[in-house]
Structures are given as C-alpha cells and as structure tokens.
C-alpha positions as CSV (number, residue, x, y, z in Angstrom):
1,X,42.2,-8.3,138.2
2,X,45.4,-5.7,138.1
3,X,47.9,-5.2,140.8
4,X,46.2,-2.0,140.7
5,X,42.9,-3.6,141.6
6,X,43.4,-5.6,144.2
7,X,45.3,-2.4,146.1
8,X,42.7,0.3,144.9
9,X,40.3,1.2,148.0
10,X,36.6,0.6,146.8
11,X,35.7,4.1,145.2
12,X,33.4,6.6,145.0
13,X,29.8,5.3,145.8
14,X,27.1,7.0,143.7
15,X,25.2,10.3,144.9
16,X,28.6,11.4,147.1
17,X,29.8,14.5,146.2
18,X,33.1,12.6,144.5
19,X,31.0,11.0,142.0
20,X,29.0,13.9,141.0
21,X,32.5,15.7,140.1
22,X,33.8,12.3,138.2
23,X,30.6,12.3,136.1
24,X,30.5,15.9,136.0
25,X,33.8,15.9,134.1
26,X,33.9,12.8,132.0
27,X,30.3,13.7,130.7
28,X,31.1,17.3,129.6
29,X,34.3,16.1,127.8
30,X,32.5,13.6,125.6
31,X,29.7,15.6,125.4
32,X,31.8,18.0,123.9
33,X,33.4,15.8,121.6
34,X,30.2,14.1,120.4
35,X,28.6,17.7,120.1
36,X,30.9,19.1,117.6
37,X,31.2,15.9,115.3
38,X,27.3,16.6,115.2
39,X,27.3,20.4,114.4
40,X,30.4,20.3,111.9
41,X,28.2,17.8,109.3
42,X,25.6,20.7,109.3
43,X,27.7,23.4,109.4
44,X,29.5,22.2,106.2
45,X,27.1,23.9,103.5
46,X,28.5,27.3,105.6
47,X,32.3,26.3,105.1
48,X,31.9,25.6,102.0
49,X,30.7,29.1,101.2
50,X,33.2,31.0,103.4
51,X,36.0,29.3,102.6
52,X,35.3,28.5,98.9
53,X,35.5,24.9,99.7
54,X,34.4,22.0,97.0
55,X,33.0,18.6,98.1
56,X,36.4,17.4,98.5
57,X,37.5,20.3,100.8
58,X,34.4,19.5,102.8
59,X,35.0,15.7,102.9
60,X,38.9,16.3,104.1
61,X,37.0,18.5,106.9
62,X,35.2,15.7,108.0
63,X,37.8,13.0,107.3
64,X,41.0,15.0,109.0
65,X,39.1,13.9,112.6
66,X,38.6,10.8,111.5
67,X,41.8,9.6,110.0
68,X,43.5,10.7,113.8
69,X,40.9,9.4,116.4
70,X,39.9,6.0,114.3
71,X,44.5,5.4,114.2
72,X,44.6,6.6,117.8
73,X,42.0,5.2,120.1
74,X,43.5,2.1,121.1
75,X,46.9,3.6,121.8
76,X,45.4,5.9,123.9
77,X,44.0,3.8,126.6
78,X,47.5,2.2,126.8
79,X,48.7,5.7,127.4
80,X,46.1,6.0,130.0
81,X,47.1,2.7,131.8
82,X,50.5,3.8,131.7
83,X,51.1,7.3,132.7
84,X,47.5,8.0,134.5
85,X,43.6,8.1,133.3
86,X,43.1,11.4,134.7
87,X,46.1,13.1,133.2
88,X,46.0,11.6,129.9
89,X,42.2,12.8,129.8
90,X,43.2,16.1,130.5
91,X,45.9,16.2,128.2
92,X,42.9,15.3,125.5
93,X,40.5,18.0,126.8
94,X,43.0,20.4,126.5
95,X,44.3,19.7,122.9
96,X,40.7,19.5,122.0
97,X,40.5,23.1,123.4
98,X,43.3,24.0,121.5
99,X,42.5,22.4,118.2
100,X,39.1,24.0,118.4
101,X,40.7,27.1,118.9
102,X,42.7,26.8,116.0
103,X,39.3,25.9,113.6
104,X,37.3,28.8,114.9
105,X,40.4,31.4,113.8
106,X,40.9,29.3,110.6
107,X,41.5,31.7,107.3
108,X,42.2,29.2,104.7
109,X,40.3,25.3,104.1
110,X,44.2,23.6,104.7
111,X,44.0,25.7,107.8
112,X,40.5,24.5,108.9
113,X,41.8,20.9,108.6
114,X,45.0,20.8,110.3
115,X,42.9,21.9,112.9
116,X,40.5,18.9,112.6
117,X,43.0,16.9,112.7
118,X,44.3,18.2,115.7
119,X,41.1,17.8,117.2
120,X,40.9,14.1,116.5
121,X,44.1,13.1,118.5
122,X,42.6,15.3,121.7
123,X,39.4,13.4,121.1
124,X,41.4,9.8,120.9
125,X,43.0,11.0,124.1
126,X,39.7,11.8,126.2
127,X,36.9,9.6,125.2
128,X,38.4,6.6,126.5
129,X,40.2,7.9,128.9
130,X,36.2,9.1,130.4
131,X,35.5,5.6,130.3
132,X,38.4,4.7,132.4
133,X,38.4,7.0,134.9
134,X,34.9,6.2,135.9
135,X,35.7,2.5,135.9
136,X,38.5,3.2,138.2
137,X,36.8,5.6,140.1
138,X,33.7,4.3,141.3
139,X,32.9,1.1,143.4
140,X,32.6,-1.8,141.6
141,X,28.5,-2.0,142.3
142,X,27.7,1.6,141.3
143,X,30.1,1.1,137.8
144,X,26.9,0.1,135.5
145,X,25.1,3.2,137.2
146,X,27.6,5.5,136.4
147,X,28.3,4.6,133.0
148,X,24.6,4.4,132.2
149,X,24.3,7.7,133.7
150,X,27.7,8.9,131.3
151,X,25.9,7.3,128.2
152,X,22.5,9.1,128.7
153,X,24.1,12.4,129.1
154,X,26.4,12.1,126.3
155,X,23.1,11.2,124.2
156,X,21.9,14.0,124.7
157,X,24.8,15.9,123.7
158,X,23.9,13.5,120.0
159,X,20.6,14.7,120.6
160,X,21.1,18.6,121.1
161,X,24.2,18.9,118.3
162,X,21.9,19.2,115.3
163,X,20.2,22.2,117.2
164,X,22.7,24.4,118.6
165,X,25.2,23.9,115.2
166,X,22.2,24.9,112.9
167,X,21.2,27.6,115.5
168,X,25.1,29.1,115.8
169,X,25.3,28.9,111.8
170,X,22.4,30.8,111.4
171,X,22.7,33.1,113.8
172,X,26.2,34.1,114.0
173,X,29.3,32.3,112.4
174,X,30.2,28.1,111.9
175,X,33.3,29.6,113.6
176,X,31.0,29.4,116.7
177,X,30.8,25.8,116.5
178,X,34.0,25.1,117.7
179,X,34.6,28.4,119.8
180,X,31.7,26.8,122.1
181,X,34.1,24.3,122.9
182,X,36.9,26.3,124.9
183,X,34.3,27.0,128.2
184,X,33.1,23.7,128.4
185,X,36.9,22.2,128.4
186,X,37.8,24.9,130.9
187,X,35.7,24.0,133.2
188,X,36.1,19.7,132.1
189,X,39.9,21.1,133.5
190,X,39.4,23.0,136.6
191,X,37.1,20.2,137.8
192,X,40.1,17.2,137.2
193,X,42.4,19.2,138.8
194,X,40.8,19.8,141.8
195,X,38.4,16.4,141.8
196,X,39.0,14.0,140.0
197,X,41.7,10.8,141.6
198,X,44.4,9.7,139.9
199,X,45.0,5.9,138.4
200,X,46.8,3.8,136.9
201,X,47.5,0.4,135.7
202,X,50.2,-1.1,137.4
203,X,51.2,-4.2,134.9
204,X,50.6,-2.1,132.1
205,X,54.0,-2.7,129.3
206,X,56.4,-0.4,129.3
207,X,57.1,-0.2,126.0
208,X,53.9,1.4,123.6
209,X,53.0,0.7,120.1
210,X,54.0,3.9,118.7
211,X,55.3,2.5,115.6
212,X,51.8,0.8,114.9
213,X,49.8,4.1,115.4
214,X,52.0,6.0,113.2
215,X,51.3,3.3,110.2
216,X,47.6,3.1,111.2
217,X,47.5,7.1,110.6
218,X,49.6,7.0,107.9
219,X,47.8,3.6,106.1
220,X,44.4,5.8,106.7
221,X,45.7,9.2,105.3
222,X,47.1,8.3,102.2
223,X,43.7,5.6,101.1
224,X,41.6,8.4,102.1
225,X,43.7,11.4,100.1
226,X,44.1,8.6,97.2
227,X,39.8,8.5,97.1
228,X,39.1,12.1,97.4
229,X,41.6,13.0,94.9
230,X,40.3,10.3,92.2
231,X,37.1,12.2,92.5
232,X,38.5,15.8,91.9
233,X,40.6,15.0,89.3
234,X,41.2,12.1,86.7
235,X,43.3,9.3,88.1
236,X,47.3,10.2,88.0
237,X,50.3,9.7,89.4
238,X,49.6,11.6,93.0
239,X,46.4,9.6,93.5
240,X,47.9,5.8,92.5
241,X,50.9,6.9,94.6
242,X,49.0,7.8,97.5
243,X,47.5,4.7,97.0
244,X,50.1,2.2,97.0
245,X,51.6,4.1,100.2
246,X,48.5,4.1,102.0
247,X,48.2,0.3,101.1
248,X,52.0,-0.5,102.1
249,X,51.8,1.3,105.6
250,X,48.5,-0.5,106.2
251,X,50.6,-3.8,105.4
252,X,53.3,-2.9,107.7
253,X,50.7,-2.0,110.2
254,X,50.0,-5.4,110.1
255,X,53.2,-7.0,110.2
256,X,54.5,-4.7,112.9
257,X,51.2,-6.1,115.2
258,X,51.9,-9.5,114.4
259,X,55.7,-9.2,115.4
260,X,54.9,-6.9,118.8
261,X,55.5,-8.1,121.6
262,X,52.5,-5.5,123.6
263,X,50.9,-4.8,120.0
264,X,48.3,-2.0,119.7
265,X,46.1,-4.4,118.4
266,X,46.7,-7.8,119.2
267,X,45.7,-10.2,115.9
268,X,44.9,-12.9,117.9
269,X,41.7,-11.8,118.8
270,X,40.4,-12.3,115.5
271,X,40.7,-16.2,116.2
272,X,36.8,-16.1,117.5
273,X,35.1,-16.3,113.6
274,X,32.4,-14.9,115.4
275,X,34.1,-11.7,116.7
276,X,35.6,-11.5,113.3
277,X,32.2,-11.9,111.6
278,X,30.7,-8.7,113.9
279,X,33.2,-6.7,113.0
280,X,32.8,-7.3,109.5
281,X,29.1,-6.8,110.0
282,X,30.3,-3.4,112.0
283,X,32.3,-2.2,109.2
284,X,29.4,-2.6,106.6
285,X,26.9,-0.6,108.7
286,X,28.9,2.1,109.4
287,X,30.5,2.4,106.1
288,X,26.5,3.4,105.1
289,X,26.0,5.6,108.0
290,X,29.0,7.6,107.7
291,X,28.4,8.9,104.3
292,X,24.3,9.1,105.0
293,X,24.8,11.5,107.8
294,X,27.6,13.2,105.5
295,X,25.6,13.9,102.6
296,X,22.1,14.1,103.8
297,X,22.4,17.5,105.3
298,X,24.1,19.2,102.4
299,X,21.8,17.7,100.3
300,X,18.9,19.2,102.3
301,X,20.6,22.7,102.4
302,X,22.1,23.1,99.1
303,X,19.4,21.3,97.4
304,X,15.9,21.6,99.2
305,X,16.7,24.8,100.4
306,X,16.5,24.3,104.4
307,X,18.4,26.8,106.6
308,X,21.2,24.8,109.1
309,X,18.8,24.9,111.9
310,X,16.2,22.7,109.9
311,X,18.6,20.5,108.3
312,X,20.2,19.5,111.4
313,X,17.0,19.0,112.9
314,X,15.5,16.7,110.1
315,X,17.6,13.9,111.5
316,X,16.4,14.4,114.9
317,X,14.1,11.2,115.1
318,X,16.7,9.0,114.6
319,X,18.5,10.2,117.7
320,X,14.9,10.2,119.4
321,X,14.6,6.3,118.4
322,X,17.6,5.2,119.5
323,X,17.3,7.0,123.0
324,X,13.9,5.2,123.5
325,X,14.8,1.7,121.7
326,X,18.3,1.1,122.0
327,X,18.3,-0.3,126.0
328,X,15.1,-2.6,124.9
329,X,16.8,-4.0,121.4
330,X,20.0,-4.7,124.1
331,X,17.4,-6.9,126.4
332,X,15.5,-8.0,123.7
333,X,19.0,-9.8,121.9
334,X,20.0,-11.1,125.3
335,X,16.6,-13.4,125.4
336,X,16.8,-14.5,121.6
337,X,20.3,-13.8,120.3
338,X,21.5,-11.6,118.5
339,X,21.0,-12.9,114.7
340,X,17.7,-11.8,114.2
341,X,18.5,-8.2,114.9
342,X,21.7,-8.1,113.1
343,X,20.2,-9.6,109.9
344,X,17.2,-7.3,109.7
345,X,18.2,-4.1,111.3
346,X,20.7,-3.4,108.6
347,X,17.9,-4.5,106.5
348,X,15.7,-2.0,107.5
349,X,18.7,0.5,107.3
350,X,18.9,-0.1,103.8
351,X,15.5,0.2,103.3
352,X,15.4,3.9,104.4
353,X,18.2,4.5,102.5
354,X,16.6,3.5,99.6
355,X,13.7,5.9,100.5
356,X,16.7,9.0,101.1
357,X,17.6,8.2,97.2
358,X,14.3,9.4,95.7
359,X,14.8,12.7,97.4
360,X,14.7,15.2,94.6
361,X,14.0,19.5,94.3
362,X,10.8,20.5,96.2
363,X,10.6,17.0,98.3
364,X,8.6,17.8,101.6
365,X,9.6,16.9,104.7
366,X,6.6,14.7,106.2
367,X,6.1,12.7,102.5
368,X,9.6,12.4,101.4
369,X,12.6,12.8,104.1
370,X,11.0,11.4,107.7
371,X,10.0,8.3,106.3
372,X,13.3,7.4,105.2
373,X,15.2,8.9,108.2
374,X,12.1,6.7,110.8
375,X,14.0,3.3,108.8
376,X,17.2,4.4,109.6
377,X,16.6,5.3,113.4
378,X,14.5,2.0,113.5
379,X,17.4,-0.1,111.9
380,X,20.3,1.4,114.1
381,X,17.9,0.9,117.3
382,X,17.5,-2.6,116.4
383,X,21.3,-3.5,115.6
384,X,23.7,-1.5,117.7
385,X,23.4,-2.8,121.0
386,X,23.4,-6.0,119.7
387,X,26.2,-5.5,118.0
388,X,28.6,-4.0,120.1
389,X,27.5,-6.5,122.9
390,X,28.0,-9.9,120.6
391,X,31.6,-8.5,119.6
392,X,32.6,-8.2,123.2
393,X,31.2,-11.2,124.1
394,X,33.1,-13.1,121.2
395,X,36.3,-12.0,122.5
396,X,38.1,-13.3,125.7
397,X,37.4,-11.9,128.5
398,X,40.9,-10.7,128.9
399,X,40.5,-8.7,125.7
400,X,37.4,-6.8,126.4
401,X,38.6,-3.4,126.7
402,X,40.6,-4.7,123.6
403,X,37.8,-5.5,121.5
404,X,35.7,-2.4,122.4
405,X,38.6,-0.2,121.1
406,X,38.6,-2.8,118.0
407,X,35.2,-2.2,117.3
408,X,34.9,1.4,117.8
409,X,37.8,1.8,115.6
410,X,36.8,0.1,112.9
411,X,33.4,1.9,113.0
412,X,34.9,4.9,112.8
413,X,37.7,4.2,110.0
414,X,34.4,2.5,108.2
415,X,32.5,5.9,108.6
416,X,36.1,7.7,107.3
417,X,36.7,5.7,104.0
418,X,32.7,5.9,103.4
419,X,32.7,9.4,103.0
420,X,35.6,9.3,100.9
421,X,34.5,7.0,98.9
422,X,30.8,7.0,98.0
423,X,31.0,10.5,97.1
424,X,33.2,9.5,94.7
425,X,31.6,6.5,93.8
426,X,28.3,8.0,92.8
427,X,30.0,11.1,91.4
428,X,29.1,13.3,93.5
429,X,32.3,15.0,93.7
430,X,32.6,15.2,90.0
431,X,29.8,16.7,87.3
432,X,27.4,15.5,89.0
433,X,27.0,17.6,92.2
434,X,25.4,16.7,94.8
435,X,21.9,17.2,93.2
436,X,22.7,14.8,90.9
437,X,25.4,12.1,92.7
438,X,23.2,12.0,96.2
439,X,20.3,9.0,94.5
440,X,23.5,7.1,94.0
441,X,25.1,7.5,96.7
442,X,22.0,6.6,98.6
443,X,21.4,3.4,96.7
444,X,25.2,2.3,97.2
445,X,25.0,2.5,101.0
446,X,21.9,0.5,100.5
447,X,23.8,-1.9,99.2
448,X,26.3,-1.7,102.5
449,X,23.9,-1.8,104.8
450,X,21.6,-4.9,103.1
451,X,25.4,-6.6,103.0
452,X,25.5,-6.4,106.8
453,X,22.3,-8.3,107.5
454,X,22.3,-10.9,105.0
455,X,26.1,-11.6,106.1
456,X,24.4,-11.6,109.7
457,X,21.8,-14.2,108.7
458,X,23.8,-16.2,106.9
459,X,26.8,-16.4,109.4
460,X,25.0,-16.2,112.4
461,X,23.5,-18.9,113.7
462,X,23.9,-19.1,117.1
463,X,23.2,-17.7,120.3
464,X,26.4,-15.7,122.2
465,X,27.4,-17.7,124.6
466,X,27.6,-15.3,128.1
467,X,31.3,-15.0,129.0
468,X,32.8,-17.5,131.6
469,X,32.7,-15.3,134.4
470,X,29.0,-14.6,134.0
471,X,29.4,-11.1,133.4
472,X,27.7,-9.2,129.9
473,X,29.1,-6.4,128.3
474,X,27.5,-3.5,127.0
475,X,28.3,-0.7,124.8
476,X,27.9,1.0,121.4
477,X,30.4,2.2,118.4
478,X,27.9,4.3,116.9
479,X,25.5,7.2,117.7
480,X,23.9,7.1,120.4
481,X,25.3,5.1,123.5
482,X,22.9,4.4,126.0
483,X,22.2,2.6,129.6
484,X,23.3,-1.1,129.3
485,X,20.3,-3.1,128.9
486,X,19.2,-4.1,132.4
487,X,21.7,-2.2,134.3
488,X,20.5,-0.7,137.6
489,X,22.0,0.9,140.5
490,X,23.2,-2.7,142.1
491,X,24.4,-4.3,139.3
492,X,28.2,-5.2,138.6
493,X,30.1,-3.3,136.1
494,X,28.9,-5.2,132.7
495,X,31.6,-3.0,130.4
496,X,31.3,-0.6,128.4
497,X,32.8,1.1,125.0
498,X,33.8,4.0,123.4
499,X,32.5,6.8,121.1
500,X,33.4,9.9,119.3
C-alpha cells in the first residue's frame, strides 16, 4: 500500500453518478484507441491506392504506432504516478486527437506516418493511464466491477472496428477513420475536466527513465526500418546500418535498466523462469497474430476481391469467440493450471493458420476463410487469459503493475517486428505480392504460434501458485480484454492490464 493509499478516502462506489462519469471517460478513450487500430488494418488496401503506397509504405503505417506505444507504455504509468492519472490521461486523449487530426489531412505516405507515430505516444499516454484512474477512483470492492465493466465496453469497440472502418472506406474517405476520432476525445476531455478526481502516487521516484524510453524507441525504429527496407530493396549499406544501430540502442537499453536506479523496466523481474518462460510464450503468439491480422485483410481485398466493409467483417468471429470464451478459459485455467491451455491454444492457432495459407483467387468465404479464422478465435480464447494471468502471477506482487506493462509491451513490439518481418520473410514485399507471399507468410506464423505451445508443454509443468496475499490477477495483452474470470460486483480488485 502507497502513502497515497492509506490517505485516499474510499472512492466512488458503483452506480453513483461519479462512477458513471469515470467509466464514461476511460471507456471512450480506449475505445477510441482500440477502434482505430482495428479500422486502419482494413483501411490499408484504400491508402495504398490514394497515396500510391507499396507494402512497405503500408507496413511503416502500421508499424509507426507501434514502434511509439510498445517503447512508451511503461514510462507512461510512471508519468501518471508522478504528475497525476487524470492529467496525464488527458494529455494522451488530446495528442491522440491531434495525431488523428494530422492523419485525416495527410497529403503524402511520410505524412500519414508521422502522424501514426504521433498517435502511438497519445495512446501510451491514455490506455494505462484509464486503468489507473479507475483503480484509484473507485472503492476497493467495486474495482473488479468496474474494470470488468471497462473491458466489456472496450470489446466492443474490437468488436465494432471492423464495421465502421469498412463502412467509412466505402462510403466516404479512410480519412474518416481517424477524423471520427476528434468528437469522441472531445467529449473523453470535457467529461475529465469537469468529473473525473485527481491522483497521484505519492512515493513515486522523482527521477524517470527517460533515457531508457528514448533507446527502447530508437532500438525498435531502426530493427523495424532495417526489415522493411531488406524487403524493398537488396541488402545495402542503409539497411545493415540501421541494423547495427537498432541492435546497439537495444543493448544500451539494457545496460542503462540494469545500472538505473528507478529503471523503466526493472531486470530483476525476469528472475521467476516462469514469468520469463510466459513472456517468451507471449512474444511467439503475438508475433503470429500481428502479421495474421496485417495481411489477412489485404489479402481478402486486393486478392478475393471483397469491398472494406466485408473484409473487416470476415474476422468478426474471432472477436465474437473471444467475448463469449475468454472469461470461461480464465476460470477454467484457475481449476487445472494453466499448461494445458498454453500448449494447445497456440496449437490450435497454428492450425488455422495453416488453413489461412491455402487461401487462393475465387476461395469462398464459408469453405475457405471461416474455418481457418473459427481456429484462430478458438486458440486466442483458450490462451490469453491464461496467459496474461500466469505472467502476473509469476511476478512479485510488488511488480504487478510492472509485469502487466511488461507483457503488454512485449506483445505489442512482437506484433511490430512480425509485420515487419514475415512480409519480408515470405516475400511478400518483393516479386511475389501479396498473391503470391501471403501462403508463406501464413505457414511461417504457423510455425510461431506451434512454437508457443510446444515451449508451453514442455516448460510448463506446474500449476501457478496464487500470490501470497491470496489475491489473482486478471488481464489480457491481446485483442479482446474481458471481465476477469469470476469477478462480480463484491469482489476485491484482482488487477488488471493494458491494451492498445
């Protein structure tokens, strides 16, 4: 317990009118956030055609979010602790705003991405800064409630992206997309001015890890620039020096954590084999989803010929899945540990990506793309709860937050050098196409994904212990988050974890 704690009066109790403004806000700001990383992967095939963009252009597009939410995340709920949850969230909703702003007016693809990359340090800023404000804002007995409550909506944010991007693309503009934003964080504003109560954390250090986020961003930038290049153009002197610099700021990231005394991310976590093993685990799967979700929907446009309204919806059922799975896979892992659903949820993950790679011109939906998109709903509902709950409950209790922001990060920078990477991998950003490149590309995240669960059966082989304090923690790095399993209006707070 913080200073801040023990002095905080008890909070907002749920159903008052302060709660419904709390949840209000932090819901529509995520929302937000989740809803346009959903609509830009189908609105890609549009970009591409307006601005001229190759695959490259249209991986940078998707990458310059990335590379600044996966290097910020964890800084930002120090910066939250330190000069106030509600301002620092407001600070994100509003360079969200902004950022969007700057996408929807974009003339030129470099134009387009500095804007995306704008938009990933407003989304590091609010999405765990949503989290935080509801933890600090309601009473410790209505927490789980709330967040369950936060989760749900922001699914169905997950849920809706697909729908409205493919609707605004073919109706109007992809500059739409991100113009949709600018109400919704108006409105995120007005309501956390007027609403929402300030808080702090008053033992957080003084001193922040700058220094560490601006390696982490540059260690990410220069490994994903190095990949994207190679596949453009024949290896040479740009791409092995973007390399080596990406390489040598990820070193230095290191050694500056190690040496820190309030590091960004503190090494010693990774002591518990077991939290390292998850995260390895963590990495694996999403470095299969990211490029999955990436490619599957230009694929289906460019390729099969569906408009952006169908292609986003073809993915539906696996948002549909893991709304109606996710909080039984959570209870089911708490009875019978977690092994069993790590090792064959990634299985089955592979297993519709193997189905994805046989895709080819005039595939129909029903014989050809839902069967292979029902594995990988069915393999995501069975492994991400587990997942994200067995990596909080491998840490210390003291690192919780800690290893949320961990394991959200490295999902993310796993989904970032994915999409860099396969694509060039399975040369789908050389002569290939994407007609040609996306069977491969398929097959290697296969691969990725069957890694995950054999490294899960093989490594582990025993139940999570629960924490010493008795509490469980809940939360997921991927898409989407849901109620933790068994949480009910009287239940203590049992964590949670971010998402973008």
């Amino acid at each position: 317990m913080t200073a801040e704690d023990a002095d905080a009066p008890e909070g907002a109790a749920w159903g008052t009118p302060a709660a419904r403004w709390m949840l209000a806000a932090t819901a529509l700001a995520s929302g937000m956030a989740f809803l346009d990383s959903t609509v830009v992967n189908v609105a890609l095939p549009a970009i591409s055609g307006d601005l001229d963009s190759g695959v490259a252009g249209l991986q940078w597009t998707a990458n310059g979010y990335m590379v600044t939410l996966s290097s910020l995340i964890l800084l930002s709920g120090s910066l939250s602790d330190r000069y106030g949850r509600v301002r620092v969230f407001s600070a994100g909703v509003a360079f969200f705003a902004l950022a969007s702003a700057l996408c929807s007016l974009a003339p030129t693809l470099q134009w387009l991405i500095a804007g995306r990359v704008l938009q990933g340090v407003g989304g590091a800023l609010l999405t765990p800064g949503s989290l935080a404000i509801l933890q600090a804002g309601f009473r410790k007995r209505d927490r789980a409630r709330a967040i369950g409550a936060w989760s749900g909506l922001t699914g169905v944010a997950s849920a809706i992206g697909p729908f409205v991007g493919g609707w605004l693309v073919d109706a109007g503009s992809w500059r739409l997309i991100f113009l949709i934003n600018l109400p919704i964080a108006a409105v995120v504003l007005v309501i956390a001015r007027v609403h929402l109560p300030e808080s702090r954390d008053a033992e957080a250090p003084e001193r922040l890890d700058y220094t560490g986020a601006v390696l982490g961003m540059a260690g990410l930038a220069g490994l994903s620039y190095a990949l994207i290049a190679a596949g453009e153009t024949a290896a040479d002197w740009r791409v092995a020096g973007a390399a080596v610099a990406g390489a040598a700021a990820l070193a230095a990231f290191a050694a500056v954590e190690r040496r820190s005394r309030h590091p960004m991310l503190p090494l010693d976590i990774f002591s518990s084999s077991r939290f390292t093993i998850t995260n390895i685990i963590t990495v694996a799967m999403y470095g299969a989803l990211g490029p999955q979700m990436f490619l599957l929907v230009i694929y289906l446009q460019e390729v099969l010929g569906y408009s952006a309204l169908a292609a986003g919806a073809a993915s539906l059922p696996i948002t549909v899945l893991m709304l109606a799975l996710s909080g039984q896979s959570g209870r089911l892992a708490q009875r019978i540990g977690p092994r069993w659903q790590l090792g064959f949820g990634p299985l089955v993950l592979a297993a519709g990506l193997v189905l994805l790679s046989r895709l080819e011109p005039g595939t129909s939906y029903p014989t050809g793309v839902l069967p292979g998109v029902v594995l990988v709903g069915l393999g995501l509902s069975a492994a991400v709860a587990p997942l994200t709950a067995t990596v909080l409950a491998s840490a210390a209790e003291r690192h919780a937050g800690v290893a949320s922001g961990v394991n959200n990060t490295l999902a993310r920078t796993a989904q970032l050098i994915g999409v860099a990477a396969v694509p060039v991998l399975a040369g789908v950003s050389g002569d290939a196409g994407i007609s040609g490149g996306f069977g491969p590309a398929m097959l290697i995240t296969a691969g990725l994904a069957a890694a995950a669960g054999l490294l899960a059966l093989a490594l582990l082989r025993r139940r999570t212990p629960a924490p010493a304090s008795g509490r469980r923690f809940c939360g997921v790095s991927g898409p989407p988050l849901h109620r933790c399993p068994g949480s009910s209006a009287g239940d203590p707070l049992r964590g949670g974890g971010e998402r973008s």
